[in-house]
C-alpha positions in Angstrom: 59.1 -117.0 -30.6 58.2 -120.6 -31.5 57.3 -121.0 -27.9 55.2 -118.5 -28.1 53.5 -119.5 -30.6 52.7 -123.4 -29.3 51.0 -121.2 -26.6 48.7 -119.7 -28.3 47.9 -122.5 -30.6 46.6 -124.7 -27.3 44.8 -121.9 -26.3 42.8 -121.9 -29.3 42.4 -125.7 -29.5 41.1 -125.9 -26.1 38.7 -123.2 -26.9 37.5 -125.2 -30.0 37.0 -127.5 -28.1 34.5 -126.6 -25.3 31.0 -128.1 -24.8 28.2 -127.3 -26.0 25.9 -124.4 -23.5 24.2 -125.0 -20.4 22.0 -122.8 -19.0 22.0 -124.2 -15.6 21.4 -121.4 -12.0 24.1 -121.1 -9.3 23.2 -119.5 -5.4 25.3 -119.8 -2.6 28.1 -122.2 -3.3 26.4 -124.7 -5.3 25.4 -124.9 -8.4 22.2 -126.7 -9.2 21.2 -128.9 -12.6 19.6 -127.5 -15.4 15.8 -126.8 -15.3 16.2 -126.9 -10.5 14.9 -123.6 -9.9 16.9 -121.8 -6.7 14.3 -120.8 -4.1 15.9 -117.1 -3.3 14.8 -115.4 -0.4 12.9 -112.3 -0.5 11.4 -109.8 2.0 7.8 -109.3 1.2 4.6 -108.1 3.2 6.9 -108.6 6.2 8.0 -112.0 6.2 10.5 -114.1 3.8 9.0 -115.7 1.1 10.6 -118.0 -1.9 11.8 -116.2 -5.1 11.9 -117.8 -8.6 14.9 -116.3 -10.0 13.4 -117.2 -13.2 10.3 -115.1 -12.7 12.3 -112.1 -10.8 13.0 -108.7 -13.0 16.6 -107.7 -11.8 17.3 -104.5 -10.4 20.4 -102.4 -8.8 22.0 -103.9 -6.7 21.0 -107.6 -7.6 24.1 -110.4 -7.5 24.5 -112.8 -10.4 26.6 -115.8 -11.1 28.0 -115.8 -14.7 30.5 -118.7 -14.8 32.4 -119.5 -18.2 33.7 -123.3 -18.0 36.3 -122.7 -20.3 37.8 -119.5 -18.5 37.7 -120.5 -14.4 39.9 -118.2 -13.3 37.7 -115.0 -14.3 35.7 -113.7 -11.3 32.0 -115.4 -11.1 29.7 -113.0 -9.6 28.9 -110.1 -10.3 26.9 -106.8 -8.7 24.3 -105.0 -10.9 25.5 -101.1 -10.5 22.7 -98.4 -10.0 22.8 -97.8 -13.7 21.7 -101.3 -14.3 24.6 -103.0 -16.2 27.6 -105.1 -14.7 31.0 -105.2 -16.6 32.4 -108.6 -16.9 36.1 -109.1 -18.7 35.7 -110.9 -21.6 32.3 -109.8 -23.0 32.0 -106.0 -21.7 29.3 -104.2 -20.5 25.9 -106.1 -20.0 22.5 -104.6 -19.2 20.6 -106.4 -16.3 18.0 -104.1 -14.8 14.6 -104.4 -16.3 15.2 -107.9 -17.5 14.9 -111.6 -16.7 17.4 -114.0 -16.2 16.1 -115.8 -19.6 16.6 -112.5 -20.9 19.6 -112.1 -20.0 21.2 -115.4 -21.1 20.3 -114.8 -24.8 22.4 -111.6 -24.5 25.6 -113.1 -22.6 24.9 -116.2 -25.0 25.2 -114.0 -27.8 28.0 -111.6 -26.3 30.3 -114.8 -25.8 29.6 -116.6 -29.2 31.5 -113.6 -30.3 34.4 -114.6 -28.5 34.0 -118.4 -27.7 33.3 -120.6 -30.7 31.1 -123.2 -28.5 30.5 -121.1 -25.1 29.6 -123.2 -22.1 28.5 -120.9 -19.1 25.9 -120.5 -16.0 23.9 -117.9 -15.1 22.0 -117.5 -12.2 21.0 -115.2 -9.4 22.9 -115.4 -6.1 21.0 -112.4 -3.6 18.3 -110.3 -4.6 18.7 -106.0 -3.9 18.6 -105.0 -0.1 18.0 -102.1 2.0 20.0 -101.6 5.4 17.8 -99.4 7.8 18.1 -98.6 10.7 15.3 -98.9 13.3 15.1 -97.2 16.9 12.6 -96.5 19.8 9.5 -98.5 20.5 10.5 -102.0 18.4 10.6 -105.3 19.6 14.3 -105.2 18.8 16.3 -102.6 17.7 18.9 -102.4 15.7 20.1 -102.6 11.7 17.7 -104.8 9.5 17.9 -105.8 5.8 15.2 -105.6 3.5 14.4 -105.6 -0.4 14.4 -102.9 -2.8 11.3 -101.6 -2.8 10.8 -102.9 0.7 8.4 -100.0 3.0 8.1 -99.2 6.6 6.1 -102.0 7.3 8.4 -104.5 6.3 11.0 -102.7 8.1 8.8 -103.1 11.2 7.9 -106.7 10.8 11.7 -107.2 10.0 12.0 -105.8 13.7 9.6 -108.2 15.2 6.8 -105.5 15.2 6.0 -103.2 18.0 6.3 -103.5 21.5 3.9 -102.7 24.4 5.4 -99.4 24.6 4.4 -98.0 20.9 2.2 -95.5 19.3 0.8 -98.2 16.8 -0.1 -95.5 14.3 3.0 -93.0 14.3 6.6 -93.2 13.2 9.4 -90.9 12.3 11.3 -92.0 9.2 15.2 -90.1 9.1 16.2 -89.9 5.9 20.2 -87.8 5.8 18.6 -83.9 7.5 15.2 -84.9 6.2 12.4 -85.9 9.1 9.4 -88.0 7.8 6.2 -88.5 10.2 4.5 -90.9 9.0 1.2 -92.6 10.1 0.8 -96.1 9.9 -2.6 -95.9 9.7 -3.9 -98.4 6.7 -6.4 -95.6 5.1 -3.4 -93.2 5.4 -0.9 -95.2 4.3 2.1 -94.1 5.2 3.3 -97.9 6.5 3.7 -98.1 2.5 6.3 -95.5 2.4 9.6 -97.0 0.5 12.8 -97.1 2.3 16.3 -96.5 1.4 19.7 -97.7 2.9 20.8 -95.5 5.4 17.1 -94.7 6.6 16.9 -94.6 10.9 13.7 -95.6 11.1 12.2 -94.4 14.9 8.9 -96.0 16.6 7.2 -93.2 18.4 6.0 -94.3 22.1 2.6 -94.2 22.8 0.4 -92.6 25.6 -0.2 -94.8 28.9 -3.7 -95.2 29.8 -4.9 -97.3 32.7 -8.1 -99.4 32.1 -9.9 -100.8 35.3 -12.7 -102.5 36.5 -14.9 -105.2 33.8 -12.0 -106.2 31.4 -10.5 -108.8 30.7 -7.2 -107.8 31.8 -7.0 -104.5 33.5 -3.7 -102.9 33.7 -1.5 -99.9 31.4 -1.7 -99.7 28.0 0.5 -97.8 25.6 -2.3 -96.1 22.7 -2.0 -93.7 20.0 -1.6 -90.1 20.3 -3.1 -89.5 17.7 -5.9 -91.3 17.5 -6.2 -93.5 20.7 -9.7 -93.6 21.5 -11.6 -95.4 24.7 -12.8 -98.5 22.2 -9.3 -99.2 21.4 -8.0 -99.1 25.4 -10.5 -101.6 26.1 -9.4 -103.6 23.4 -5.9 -103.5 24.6 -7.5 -104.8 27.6 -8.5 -107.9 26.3 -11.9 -107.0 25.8 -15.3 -106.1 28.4 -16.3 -108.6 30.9 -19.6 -110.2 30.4 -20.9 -108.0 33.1 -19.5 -105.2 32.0 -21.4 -102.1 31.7 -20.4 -100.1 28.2 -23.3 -97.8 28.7 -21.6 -96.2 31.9 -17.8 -95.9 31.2 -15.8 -93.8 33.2 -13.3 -91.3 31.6 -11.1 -90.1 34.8 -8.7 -87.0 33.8 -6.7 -85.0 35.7 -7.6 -81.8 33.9 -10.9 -82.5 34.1 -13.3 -81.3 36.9 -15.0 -84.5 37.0 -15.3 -87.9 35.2 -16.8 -88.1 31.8 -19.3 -90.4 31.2 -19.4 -92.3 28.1 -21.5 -94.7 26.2 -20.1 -97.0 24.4 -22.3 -99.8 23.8 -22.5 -101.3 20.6 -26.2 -100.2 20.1 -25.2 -96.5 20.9 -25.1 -93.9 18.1 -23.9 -91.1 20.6 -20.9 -89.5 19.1 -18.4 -89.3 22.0 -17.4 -86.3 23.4 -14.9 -84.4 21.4 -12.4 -84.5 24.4 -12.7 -87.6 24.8 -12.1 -88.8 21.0 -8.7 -89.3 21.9 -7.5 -90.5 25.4 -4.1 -88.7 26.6 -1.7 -90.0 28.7 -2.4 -90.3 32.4 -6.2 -90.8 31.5 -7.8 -93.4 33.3 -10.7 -95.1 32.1 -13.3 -97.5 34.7 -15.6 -99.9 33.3 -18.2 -100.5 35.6 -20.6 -104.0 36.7 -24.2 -103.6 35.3 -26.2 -102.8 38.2 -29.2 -100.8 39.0 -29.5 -98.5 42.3 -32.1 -99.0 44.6 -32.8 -96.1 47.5 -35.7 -95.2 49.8 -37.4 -97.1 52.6 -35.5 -100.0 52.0 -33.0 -102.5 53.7 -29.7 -102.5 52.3 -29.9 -99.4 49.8 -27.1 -99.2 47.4 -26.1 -100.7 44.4 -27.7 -104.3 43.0 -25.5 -106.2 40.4 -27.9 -107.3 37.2 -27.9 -110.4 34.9 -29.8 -107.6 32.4 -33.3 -109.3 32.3 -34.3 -108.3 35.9 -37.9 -106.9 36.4 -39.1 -104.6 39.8 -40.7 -107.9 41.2 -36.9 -109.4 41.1 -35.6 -106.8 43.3 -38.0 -105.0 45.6 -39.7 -107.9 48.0 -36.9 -108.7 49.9 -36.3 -105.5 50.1 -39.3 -103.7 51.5 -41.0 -103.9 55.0 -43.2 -102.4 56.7 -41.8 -98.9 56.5 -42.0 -98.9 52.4 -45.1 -97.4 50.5 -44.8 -99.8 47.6 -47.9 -97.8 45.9 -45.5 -94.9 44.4 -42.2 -96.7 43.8 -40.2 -93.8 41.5 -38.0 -95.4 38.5 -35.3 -92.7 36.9 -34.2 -94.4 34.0 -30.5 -94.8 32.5 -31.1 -92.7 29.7 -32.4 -89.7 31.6 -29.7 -90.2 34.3 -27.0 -90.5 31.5 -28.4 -86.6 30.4 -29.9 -85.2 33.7 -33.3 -85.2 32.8 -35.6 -84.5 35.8 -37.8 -87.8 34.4 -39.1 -90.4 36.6 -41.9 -93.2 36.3 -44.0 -94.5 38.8 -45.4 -97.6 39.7 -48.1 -99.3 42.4 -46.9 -102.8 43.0 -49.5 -102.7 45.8 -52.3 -103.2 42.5 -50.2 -106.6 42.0 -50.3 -108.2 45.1 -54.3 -107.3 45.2 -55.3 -107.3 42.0 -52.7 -109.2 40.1 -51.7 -106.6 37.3 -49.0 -108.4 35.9 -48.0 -105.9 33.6 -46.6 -103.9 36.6 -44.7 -106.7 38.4 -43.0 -107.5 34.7 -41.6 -103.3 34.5 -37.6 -104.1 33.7 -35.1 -102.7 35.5 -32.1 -101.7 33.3 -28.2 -100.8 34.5 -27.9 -97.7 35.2 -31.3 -97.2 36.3 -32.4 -95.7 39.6 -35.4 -97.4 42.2 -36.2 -95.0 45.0 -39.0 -96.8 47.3 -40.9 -93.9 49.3 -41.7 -94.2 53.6 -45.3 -94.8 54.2 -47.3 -91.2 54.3 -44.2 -90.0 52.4 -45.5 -90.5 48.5 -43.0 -89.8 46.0 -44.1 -86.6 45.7 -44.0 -85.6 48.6 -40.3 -86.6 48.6 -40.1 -83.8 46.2 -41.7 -81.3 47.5 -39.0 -81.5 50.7 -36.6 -79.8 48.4 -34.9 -82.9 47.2 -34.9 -83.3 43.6 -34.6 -85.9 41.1 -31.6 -84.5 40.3 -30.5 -84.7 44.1 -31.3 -88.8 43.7 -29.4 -89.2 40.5 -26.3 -87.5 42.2 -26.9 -89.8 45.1 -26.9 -92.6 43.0 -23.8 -92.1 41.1 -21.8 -91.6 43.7 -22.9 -95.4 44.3 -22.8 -97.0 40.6 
């Protein structure tokens, strides 16, 4: 009994004893001064930024450090439960959700002075909440990935690495226990922002191939929406038009099509594409032509003529005609009327310029896409028509050229 009591009575005295608080943070293993703030890593937007415990509202899930110096050998950290409190031996329940860690010290403070005549502890923040989902199908690396509470689908992705080549950039399944999510990652939609949970499969819908040719930067397959992959966005998967590209004569090439769609797609166009063309499908195959202009007729070397785009008829015809050519009714069919099979021509007497010097003639532009057809002496233009062979019949000529 008088052992027993000796016990108690050092007990006591070294509790009398302690020093006075310090309010100090712990992470990790160490355990920083006073007034050091711990730089705690955080999942945001994507990437991991610093976290000032001190400016952090704790949530489930959150791990503290509560250290009493007088009492080492009660456990240290401690896990916020989803109904925001932790239980620690001495001082009982403690709310932490909601609150800051200045917050919270005033509360343990004055939890312990009710049990510790001078208490000297730390308090500090060890790991902030995660998520553990799980992502599958068209990442740059799949597999299980951490991220914050309150972390989205977006995060999860950039946790991932992104996308690969492969992906539908705007669609995503999100399996939550027997419930399926689809989910477009579209910015206006906004289903990227969708929260996740632990236990989420998160699964990266593949795309539809589409092979872009001809003026691009890099021509090749590329993997674009289903949903809302349009002919802007292959090209832009292809790094980009040449310079001496022609946007105003894209070819769409589809396999349930009869024949090729032609699209503009110029910046200057206000032509609202074709509605089945909106959205390219997989197989599609889409040809970006050279600028060039078609020149036909009495002339050597018919065919197609590569343009700079500030060529005029006086560029292209001399070296071209001879004796054979009746440069008095030289037929121009425009892009325009070629693009919508329009039955329109010009025409033009460059014989005035050589004798008379009209320069407003010899300055007529030639534009891709157009059409020059140079008529055989005592075989005007119109008479070319007249033969039965339309201007439709020359603009199907020619685009079986461009």
């Amino acid at each position: 009994m008088r052992k027993s009591f000796f016990t108690i009575l050092q007990i006591v005295l070294l509790l009398c004893f302690c020093g006075s608080p310090s309010l100090a943070q712990e992470a990790g293993g160490g355990v920083p001064a006073a007034g050091n703030p711990v730089q705690v890593p955080e999942l945001q937007g994507g990437s991991l930024v610093p976290l000032s415990p001190e400016d952090h509202v704790l949530r489930a899930g959150d791990q503290l450090v509560l250290h009493v110096a007088s009492l080492p050998d009660l456990p240290s950290t401690y896990t916020v439960r989803v109904d925001g409190f932790f239980y620690h031996p001495l001082i009982g329940e403690v709310q932490a959700t909601g609150r800051t860690l200045a917050d919270l010290r005033k509360e343990v403070q004055g939890k312990l002075a009710r049990e510790l005549r001078k208490p000297d502890f730390r308090l500090g923040l060890v790991q902030v909440a995660q998520h553990s989902v799980a992502v599958l199908g068209e990442a740059r690396n799949q597999g299980t990935f951490r991220v914050g509470v309150g972390g989205s689908v977006l995060d999860v992705i950039a946790a991932a690495g992104g996308l690969s080549a492969k992906a539908d950039s705007d669609r995503a399944v999100l399996l939550r226990g027997e419930e399926r999510i689809e989910l477009s990652l579209k910015p206006e939609v906004g289903g990227g922002l969708t929260k996740v949970r632990s236990g989420d499969i998160l699964y990266i819908l593949p795309g539809a191939p589409v092979n872009v040719v001809g003026e691009v930067t890099a021509p090749g397959v590329y993997s674009l929406s289903r949903v809302s992959g349009s002919p802007y966005q292959a090209i832009l998967a292809a790094g980009g038009a040449k310079e001496e590209a022609s946007l105003k004569r894209v070819r769409l090439v589809r396999s349930s099509l009869p024949e090729p769609i032609i699209l503009n797609l110029s910046p200057e166009s206000t032509e609202p594409l074709p509605e089945e063309a909106q959205t390219l499908r997989e197989g599609d195959i889409l040809v970006v032509p050279a600028r060039q202009a078609v020149i036909l007729g009495a002339v050597s070397n018919p065919g197609a003529v590569p343009l700079r785009g500030d060529e005029t008829l006086l560029d292209l015809l001399p070296s071209r005609v001879g004796k054979d050519s009746d440069i008095r009714q030289i037929m121009v069919v425009r892009s325009d009327d070629v693009q919508k099979n329009r039955e329109e021509n010009e025409e033009y007497n460059l014989e005035e310029y050589f004798k008379e010097g009209k320069a407003d003639i010899a300055a007529v532009p030639i534009h891709d896409g157009d059409i020059v057809y140079v008529p055989e002496k005592g075989k005007s233009g119109l008479s070319f028509l007249k033969r039965g062979i339309s201007i439709m019949t020359l603009i199907n000529i020619a685009r079986w050229l461009f």
